[in-house]
C-alpha positions as CSV (number, residue, x, y, z in Angstrom):
1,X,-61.3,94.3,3.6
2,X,-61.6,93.3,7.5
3,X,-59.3,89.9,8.2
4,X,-61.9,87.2,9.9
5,X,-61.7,86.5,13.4
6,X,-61.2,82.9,14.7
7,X,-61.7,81.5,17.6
8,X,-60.6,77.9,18.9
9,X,-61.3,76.1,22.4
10,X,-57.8,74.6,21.9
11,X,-56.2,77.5,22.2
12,X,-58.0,78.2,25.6
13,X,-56.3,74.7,26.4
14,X,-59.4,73.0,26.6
15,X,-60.2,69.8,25.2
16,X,-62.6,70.7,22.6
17,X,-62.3,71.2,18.8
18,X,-65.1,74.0,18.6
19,X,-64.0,76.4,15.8
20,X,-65.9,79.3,14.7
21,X,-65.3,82.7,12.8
22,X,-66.7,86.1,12.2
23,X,-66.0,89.4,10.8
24,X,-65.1,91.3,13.8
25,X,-64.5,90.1,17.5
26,X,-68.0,91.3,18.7
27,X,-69.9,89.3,16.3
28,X,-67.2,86.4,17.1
29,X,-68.2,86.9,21.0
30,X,-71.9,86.3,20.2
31,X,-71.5,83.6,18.4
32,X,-69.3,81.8,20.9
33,X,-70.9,83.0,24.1
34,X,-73.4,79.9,23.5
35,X,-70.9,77.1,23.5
36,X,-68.6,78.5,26.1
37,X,-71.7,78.9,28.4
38,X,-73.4,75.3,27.7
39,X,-69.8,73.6,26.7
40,X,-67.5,74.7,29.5
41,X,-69.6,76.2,32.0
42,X,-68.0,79.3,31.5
43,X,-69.9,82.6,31.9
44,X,-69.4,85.1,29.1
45,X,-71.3,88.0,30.8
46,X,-68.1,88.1,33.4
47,X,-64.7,90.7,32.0
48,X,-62.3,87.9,33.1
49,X,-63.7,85.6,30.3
50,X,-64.5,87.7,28.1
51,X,-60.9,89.3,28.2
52,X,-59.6,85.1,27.8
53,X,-61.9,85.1,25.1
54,X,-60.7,88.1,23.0
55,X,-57.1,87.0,23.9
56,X,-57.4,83.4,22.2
57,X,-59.1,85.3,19.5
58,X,-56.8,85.4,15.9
């Protein structure tokens, strides 16, 4: 069985106790892309995020 992925704002040291979890790290980047964008102004679509993303990912 596949471990769940987790990802936290906190451990993108940002004030913000948004949690979420997923099966794998794609379905974990779609369901964070939302609250990253609207949340933290942060574009998801960019590889610099997206690589901070999949690096705070556990």
């Amino acid at each position: 069985m596949q471990e769940q992925k987790t990802f936290r704002c906190k451990d993108l040291g940002l004030a913000c106790e948004f949690e979420e979890k997923a099966e794998n790290e794609n379905e974990l980047m779609k369901r964070i892309e939302g609250h990253i964008q609207t949340a933290h102004q942060m574009n998801p679509e960019q590889p610099e995020v997206q690589e901070k993303l999949r690096k705070a990912m556990q």
